[in-house]
N, CA, C and O atoms as CSV, one atom per row, in Angstrom:
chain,resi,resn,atom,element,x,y,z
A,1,UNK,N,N,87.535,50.586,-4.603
A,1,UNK,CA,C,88.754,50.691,-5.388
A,1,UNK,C,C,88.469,50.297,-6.838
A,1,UNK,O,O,87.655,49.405,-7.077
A,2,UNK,N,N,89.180,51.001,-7.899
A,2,UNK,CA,C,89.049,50.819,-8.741
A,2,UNK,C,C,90.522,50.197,-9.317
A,2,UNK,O,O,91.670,50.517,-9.010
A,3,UNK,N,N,89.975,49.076,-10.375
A,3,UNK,CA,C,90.778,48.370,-11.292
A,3,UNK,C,C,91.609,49.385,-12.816
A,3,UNK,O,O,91.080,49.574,-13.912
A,4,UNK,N,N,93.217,49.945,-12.289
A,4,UNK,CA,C,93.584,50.559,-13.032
A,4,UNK,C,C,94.657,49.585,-13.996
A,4,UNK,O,O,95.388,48.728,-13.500
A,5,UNK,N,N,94.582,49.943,-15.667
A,5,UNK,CA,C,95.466,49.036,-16.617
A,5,UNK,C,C,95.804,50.072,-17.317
A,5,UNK,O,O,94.974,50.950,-17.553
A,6,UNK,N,N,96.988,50.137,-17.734
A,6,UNK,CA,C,98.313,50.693,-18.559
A,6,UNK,C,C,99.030,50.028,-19.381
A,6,UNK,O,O,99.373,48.863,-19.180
A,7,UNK,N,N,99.406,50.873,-20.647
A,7,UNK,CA,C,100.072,49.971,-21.581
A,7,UNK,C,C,101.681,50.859,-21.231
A,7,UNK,O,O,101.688,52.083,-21.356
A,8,UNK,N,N,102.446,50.420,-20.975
A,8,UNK,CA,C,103.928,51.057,-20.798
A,8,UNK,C,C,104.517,50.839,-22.072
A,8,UNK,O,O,104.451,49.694,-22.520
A,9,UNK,N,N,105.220,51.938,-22.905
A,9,UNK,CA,C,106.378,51.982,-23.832
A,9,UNK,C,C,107.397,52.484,-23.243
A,9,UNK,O,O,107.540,53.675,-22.968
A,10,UNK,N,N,108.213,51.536,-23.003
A,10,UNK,CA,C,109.593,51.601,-22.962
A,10,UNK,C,C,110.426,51.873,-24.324
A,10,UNK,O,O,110.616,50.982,-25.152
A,11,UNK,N,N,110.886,53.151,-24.462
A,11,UNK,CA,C,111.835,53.441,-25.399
A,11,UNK,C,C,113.261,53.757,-25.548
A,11,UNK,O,O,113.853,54.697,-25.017
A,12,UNK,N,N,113.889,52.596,-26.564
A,12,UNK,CA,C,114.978,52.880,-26.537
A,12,UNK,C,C,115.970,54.255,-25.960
A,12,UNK,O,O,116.906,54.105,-25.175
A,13,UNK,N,N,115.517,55.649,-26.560
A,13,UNK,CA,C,116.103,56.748,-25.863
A,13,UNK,C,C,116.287,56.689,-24.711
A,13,UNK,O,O,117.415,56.892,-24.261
A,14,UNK,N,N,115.125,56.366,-23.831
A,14,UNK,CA,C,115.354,56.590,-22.585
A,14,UNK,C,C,116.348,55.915,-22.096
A,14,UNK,O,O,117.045,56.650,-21.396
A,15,UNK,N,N,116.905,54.356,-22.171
A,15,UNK,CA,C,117.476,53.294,-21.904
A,15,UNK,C,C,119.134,54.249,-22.332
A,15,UNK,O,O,120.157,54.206,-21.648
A,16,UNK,N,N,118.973,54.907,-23.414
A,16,UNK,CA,C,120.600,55.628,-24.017
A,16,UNK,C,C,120.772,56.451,-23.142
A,16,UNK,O,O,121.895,56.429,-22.639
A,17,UNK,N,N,119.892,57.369,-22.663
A,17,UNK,CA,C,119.845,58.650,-22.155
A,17,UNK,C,C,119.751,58.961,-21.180
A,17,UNK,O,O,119.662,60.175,-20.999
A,18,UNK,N,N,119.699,57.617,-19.453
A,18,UNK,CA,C,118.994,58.042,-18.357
A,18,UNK,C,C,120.052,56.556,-18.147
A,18,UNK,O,O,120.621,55.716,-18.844
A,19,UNK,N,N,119.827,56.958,-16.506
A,19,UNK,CA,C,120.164,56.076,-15.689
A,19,UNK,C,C,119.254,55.237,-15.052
A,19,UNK,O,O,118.235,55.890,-14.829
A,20,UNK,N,N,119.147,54.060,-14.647
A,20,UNK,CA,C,118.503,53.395,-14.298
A,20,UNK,C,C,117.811,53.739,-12.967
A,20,UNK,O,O,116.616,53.743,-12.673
A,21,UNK,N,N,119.109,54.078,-12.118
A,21,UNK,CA,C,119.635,53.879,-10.296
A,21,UNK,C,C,118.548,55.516,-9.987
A,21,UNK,O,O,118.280,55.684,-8.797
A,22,UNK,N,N,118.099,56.385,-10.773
A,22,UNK,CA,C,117.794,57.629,-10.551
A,22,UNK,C,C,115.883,57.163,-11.042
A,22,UNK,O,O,115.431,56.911,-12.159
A,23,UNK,N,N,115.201,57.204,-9.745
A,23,UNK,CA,C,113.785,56.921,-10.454
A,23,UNK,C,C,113.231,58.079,-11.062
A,23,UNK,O,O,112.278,57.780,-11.780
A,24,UNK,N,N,113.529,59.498,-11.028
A,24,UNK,CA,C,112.897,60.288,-11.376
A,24,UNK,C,C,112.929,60.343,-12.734
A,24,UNK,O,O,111.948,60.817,-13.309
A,25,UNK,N,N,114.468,59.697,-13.772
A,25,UNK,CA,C,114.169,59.216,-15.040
A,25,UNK,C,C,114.423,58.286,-15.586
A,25,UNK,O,O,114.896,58.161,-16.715
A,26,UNK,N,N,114.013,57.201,-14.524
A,26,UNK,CA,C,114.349,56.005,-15.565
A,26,UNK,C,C,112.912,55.878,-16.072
A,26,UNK,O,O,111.824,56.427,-15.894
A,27,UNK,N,N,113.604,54.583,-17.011
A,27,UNK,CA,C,112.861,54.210,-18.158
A,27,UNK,C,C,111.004,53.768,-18.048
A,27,UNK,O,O,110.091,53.787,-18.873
A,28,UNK,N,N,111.081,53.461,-16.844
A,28,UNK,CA,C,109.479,53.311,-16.346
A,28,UNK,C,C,108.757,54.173,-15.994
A,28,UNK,O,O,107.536,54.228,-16.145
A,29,UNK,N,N,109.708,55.204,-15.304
A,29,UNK,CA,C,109.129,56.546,-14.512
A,29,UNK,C,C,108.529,57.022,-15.322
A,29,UNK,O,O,107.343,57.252,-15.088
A,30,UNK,N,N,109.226,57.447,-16.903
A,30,UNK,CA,C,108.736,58.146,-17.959
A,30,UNK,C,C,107.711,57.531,-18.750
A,30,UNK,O,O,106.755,58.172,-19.187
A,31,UNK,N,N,107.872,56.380,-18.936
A,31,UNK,CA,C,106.827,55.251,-19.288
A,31,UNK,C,C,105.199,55.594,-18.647
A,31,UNK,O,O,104.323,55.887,-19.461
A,32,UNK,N,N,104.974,55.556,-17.640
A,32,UNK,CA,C,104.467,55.983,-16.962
A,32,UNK,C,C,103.623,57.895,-16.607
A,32,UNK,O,O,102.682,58.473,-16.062
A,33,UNK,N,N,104.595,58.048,-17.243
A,33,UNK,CA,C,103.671,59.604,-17.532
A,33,UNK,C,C,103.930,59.957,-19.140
A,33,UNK,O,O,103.943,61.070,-19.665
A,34,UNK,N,N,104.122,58.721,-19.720
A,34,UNK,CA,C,103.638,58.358,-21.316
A,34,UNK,C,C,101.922,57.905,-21.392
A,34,UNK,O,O,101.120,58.041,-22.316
A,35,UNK,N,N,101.823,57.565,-20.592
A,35,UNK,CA,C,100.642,56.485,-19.955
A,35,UNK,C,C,99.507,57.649,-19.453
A,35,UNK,O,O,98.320,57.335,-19.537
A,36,UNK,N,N,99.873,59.005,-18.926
A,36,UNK,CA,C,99.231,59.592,-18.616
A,36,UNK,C,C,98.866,59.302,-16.596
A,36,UNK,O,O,97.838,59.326,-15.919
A,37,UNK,N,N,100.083,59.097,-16.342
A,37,UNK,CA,C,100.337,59.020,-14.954
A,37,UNK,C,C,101.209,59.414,-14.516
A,37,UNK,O,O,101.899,58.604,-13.896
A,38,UNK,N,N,101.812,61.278,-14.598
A,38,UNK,CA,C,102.963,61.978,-13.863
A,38,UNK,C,C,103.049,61.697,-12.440
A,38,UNK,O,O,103.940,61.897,-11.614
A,39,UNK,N,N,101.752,61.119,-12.360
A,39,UNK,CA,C,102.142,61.159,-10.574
A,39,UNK,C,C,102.085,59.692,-9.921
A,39,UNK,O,O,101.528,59.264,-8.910
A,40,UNK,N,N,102.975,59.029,-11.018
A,40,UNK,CA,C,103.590,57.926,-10.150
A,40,UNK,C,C,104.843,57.741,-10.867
A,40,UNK,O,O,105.180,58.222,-11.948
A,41,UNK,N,N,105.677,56.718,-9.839
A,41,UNK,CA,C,107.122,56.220,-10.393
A,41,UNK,C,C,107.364,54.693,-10.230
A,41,UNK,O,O,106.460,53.910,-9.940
A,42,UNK,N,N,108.478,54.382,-10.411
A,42,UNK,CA,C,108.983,53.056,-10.417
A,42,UNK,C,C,110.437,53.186,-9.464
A,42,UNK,O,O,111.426,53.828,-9.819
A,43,UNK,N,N,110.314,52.454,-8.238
A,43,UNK,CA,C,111.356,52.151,-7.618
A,43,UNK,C,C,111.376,51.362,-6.691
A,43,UNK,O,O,111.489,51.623,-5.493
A,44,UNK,N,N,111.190,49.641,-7.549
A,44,UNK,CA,C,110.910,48.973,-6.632
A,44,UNK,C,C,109.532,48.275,-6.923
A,44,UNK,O,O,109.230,47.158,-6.500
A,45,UNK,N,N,108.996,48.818,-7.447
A,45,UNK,CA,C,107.325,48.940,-7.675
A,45,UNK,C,C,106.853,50.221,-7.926
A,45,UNK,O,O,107.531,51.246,-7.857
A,46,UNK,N,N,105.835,50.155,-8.181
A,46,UNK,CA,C,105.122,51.450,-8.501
A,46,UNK,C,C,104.461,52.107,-7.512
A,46,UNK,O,O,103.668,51.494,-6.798
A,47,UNK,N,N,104.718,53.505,-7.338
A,47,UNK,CA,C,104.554,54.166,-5.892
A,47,UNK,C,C,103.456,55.602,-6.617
A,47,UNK,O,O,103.238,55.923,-7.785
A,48,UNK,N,N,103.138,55.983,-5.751
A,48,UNK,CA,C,102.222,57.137,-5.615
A,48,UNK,C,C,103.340,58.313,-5.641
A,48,UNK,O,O,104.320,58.061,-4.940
A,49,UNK,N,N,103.359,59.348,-6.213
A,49,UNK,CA,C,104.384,60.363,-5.929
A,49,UNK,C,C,104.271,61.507,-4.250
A,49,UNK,O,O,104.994,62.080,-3.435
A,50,UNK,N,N,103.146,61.309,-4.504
A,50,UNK,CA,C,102.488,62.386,-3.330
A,50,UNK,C,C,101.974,61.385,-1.824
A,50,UNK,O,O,101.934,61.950,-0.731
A,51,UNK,N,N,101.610,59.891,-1.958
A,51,UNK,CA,C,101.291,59.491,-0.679
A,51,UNK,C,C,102.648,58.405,-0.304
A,51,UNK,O,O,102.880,57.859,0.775
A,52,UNK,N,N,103.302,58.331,-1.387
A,52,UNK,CA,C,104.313,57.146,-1.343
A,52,UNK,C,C,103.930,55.737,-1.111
A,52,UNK,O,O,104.830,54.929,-0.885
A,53,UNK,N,N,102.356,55.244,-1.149
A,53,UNK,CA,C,101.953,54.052,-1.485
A,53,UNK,C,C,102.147,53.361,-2.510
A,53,UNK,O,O,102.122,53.725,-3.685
A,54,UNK,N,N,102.425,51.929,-1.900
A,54,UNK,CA,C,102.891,50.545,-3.185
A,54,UNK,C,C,101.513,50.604,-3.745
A,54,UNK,O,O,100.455,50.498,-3.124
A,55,UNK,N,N,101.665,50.760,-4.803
A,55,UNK,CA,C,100.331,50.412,-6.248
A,55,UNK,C,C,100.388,49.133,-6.860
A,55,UNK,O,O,99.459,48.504,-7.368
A,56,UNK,N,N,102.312,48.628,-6.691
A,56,UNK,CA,C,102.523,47.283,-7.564
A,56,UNK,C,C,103.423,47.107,-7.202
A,56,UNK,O,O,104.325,47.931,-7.354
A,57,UNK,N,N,103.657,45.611,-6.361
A,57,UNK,CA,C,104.774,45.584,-6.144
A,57,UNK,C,C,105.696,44.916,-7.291
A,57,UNK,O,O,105.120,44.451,-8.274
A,58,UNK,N,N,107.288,44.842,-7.192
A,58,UNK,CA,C,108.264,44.321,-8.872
A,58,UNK,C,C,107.865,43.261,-8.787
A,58,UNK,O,O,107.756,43.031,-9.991
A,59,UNK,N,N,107.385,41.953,-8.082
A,59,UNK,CA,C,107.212,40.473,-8.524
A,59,UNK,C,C,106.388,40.814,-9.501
A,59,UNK,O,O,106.685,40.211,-10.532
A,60,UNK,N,N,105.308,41.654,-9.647
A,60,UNK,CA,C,104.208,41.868,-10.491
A,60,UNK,C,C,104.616,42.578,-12.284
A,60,UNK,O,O,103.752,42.780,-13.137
A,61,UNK,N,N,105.855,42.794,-12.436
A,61,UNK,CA,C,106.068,43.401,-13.524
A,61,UNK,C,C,107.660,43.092,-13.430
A,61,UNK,O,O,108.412,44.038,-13.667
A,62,UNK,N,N,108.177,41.935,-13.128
A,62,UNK,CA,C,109.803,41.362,-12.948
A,62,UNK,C,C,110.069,41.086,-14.587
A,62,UNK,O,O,111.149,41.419,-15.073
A,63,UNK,N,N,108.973,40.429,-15.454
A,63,UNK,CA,C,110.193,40.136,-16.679
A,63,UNK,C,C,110.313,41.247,-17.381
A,63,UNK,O,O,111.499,41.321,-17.703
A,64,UNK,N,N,109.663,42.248,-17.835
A,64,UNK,CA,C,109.990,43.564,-18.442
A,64,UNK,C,C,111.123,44.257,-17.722
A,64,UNK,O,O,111.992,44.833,-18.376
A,65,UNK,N,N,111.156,44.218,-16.096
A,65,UNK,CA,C,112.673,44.499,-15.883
A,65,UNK,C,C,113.472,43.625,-16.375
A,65,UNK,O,O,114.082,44.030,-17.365
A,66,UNK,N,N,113.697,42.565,-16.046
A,66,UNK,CA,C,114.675,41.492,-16.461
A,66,UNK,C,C,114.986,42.163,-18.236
A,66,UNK,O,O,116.165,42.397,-18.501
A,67,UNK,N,N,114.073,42.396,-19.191
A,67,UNK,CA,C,114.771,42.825,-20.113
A,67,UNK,C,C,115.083,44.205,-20.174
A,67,UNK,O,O,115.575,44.690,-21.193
A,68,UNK,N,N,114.871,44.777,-19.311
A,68,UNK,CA,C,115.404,46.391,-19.224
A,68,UNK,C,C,116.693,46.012,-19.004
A,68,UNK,O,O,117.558,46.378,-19.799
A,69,UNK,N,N,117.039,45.170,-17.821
A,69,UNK,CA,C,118.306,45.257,-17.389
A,69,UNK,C,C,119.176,44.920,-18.111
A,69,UNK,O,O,120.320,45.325,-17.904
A,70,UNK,N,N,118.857,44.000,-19.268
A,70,UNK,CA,C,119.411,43.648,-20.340
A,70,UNK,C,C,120.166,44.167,-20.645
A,70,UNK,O,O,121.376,43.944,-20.653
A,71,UNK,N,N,119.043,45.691,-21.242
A,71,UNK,CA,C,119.364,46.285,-22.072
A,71,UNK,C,C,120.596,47.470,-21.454
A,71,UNK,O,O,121.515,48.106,-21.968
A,72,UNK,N,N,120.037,47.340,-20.126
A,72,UNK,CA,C,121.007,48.078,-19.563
A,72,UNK,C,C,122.530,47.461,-19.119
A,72,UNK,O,O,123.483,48.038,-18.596
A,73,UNK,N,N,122.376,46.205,-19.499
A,73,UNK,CA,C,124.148,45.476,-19.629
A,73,UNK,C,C,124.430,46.174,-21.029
A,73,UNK,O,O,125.418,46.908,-21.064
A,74,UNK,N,N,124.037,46.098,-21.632
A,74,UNK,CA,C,124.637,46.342,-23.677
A,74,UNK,C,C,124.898,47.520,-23.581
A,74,UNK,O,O,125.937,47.993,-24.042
A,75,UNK,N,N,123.944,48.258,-22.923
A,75,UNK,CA,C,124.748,50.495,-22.834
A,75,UNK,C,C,126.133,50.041,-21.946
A,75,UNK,O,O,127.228,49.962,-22.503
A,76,UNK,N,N,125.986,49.811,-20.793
A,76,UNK,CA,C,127.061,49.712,-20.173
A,76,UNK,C,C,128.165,48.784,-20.332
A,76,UNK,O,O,129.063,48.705,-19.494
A,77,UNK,N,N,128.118,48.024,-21.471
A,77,UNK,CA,C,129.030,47.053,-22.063
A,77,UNK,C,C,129.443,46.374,-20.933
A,77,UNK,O,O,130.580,46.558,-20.497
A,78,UNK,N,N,128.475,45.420,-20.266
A,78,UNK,CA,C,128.786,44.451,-19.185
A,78,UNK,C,C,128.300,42.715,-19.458
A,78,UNK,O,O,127.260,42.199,-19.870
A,79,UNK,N,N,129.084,42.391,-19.186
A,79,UNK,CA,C,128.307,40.708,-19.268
A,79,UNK,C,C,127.102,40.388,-18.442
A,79,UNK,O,O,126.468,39.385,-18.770
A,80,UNK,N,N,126.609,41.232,-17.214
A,80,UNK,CA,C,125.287,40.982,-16.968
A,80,UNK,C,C,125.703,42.410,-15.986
A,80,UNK,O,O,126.704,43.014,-15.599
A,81,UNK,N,N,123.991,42.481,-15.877
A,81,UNK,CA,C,123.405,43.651,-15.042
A,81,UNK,C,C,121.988,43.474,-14.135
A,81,UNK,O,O,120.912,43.506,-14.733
A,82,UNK,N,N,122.026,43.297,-12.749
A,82,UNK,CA,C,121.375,42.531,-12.373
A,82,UNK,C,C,120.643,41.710,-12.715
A,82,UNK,O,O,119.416,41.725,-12.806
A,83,UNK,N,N,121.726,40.573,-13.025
A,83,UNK,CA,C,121.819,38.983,-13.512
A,83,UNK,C,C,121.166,38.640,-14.844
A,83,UNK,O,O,120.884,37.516,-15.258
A,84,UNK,N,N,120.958,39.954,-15.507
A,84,UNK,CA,C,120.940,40.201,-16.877
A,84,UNK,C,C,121.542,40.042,-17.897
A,84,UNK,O,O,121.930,41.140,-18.295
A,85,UNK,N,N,121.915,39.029,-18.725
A,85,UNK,CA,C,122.992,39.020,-20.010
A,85,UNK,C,C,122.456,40.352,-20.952
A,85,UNK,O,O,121.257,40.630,-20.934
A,86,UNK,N,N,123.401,41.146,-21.762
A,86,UNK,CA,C,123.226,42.044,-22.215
A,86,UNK,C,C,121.972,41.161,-23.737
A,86,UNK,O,O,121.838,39.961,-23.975
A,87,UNK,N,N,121.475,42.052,-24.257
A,87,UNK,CA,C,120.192,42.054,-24.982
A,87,UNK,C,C,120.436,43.242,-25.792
A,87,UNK,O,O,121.163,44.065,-25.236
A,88,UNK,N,N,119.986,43.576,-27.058
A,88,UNK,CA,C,119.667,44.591,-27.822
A,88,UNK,C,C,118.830,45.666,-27.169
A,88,UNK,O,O,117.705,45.587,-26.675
A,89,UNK,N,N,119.551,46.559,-27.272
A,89,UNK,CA,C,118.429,48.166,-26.579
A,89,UNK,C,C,117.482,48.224,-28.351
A,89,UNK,O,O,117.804,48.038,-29.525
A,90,UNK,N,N,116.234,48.586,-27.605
A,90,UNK,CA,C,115.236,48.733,-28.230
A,90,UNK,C,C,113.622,49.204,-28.020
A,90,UNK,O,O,113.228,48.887,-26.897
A,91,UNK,N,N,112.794,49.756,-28.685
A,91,UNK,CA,C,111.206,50.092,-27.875
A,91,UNK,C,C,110.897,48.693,-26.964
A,91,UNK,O,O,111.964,48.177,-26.634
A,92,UNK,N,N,109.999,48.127,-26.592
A,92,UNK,CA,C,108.889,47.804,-26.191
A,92,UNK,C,C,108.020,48.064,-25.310
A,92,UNK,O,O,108.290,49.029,-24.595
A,93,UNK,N,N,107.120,47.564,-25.124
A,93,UNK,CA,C,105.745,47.873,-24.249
A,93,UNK,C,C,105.832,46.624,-23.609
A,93,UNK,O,O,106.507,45.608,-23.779
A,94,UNK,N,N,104.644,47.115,-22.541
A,94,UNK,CA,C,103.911,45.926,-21.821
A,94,UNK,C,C,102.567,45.999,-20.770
A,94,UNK,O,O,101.833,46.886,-21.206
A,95,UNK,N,N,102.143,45.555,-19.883
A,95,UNK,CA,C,100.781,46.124,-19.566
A,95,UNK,C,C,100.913,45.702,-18.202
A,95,UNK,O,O,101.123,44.507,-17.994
A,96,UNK,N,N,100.810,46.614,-17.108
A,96,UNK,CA,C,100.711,46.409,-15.800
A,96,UNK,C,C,98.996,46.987,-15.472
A,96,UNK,O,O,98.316,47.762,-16.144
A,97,UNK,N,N,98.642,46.239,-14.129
A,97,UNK,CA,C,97.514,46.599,-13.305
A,97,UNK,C,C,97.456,46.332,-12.131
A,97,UNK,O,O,97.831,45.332,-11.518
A,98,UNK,N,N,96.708,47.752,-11.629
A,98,UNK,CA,C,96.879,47.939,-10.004
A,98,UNK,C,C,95.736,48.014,-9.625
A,98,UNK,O,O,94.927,48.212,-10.531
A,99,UNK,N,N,95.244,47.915,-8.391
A,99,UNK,CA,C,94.022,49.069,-7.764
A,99,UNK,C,C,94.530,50.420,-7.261
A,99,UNK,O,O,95.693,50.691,-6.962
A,100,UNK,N,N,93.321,51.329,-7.210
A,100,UNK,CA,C,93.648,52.207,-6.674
A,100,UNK,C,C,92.762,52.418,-5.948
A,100,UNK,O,O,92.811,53.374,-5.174
């Protein structure tokens, strides 16, 4: 097995423009074939598209959600979103690694 690393940009658009609850475009999914990996997603962790194997499970990449969800209280004008206080929508990145 080999040691795979990714830099994820999370961009604001996506966060305006997509739903969270839908993995085919949320904000990681696309992140992710920004990255040059169409053939994986985020739901839950990071899955294989074609074998449906865990690559990563969320304990492994929880605070970049925690501020997604943020961001996803402030679109949806909520006082929290899974247990998220709303946060400024905005880019960032961050760096996950799996084996494969």
């Amino acid at each position: 097995m080999a040691l795979t690393k990714l830099t994820l940009q999370i961009l604001a658009k996506d966060i305006l423009e997509n739903d969270y609850t839908d993995f085919q475009y949320c904000p990681i999914t696309r992140a992710l074939a920004r990255a040059g990996r169409p053939d994986l997603h985020e739901c839950n962790g990071i899955y294989h598209n074609k074998s449906g194997k865990m690559l990563l499970g969320r304990e492994k990449f929880q605070p970049p959600k925690d501020k997604l969800f943020g961001m996803y209280a402030t679109k949806l004008n909520r006082l929290n979103y899974c247990g998220q206080s709303p946060i400024p929508i905005e880019d960032f990145e961050f760096e996950i690694e799996f084996e494969e």
